[in-house]
Structures are given as C-alpha cells and as structure tokens.
C-alpha positions as CSV (number, residue, x, y, z in Angstrom):
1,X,0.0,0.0,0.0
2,X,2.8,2.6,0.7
3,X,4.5,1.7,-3.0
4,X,1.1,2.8,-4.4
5,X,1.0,5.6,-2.6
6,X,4.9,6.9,-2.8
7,X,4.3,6.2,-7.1
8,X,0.9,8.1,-7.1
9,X,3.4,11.1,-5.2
10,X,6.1,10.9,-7.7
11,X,4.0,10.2,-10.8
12,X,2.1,13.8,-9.4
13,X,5.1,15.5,-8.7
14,X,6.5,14.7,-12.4
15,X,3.8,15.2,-13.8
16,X,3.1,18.9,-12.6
17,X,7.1,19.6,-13.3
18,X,6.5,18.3,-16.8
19,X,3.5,20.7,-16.9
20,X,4.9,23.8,-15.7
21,X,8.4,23.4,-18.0
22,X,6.0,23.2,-20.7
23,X,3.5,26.3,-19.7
24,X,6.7,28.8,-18.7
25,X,9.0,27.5,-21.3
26,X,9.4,31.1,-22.7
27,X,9.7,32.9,-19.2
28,X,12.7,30.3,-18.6
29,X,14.6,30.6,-22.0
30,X,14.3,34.7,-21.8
31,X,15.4,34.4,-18.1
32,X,18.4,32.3,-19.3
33,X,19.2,34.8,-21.9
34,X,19.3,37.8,-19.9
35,X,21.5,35.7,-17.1
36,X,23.9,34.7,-19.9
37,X,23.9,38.5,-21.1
38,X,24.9,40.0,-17.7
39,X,27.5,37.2,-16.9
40,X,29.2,37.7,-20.2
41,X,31.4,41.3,-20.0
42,X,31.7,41.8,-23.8
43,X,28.3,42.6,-24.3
C-alpha cells in the first residue's frame, strides 16, 4: 500500500514539473538569456 502511494506522489510530482516546463518555457529561456547577457562582459 505505501508503494502505491509513494508512485501516485512521484507520478504527481512529475507530472506537474512536466506541466509547468511546458506552460513557462518562454519565461525560462528569456530568463536564461538575460542571465547569460549579464554574466558575459563583452556585451
């Protein structure tokens, strides 16, 4: 009974990380850019 309810966790837990890389995928990419902007001194 715990395994079911440690996999229902972990299948929940993946499956809301999968969900929120896939809604704020273009609020993490423009967040990368601008971190790679200020850590790079040329530009």
């Amino acid at each position: 009974m715990e395994l079911l309810i440690i996999l229902a966790v972990v299948l929940a837990v993946a499956g809301s990380v999968a969900w929120g890389r896939r809604k704020f995928r273009r609020e993490i990419d423009r967040a990368k850019r601008i971190r790679r902007a200020n850590r790079d001194p040329r530009s």
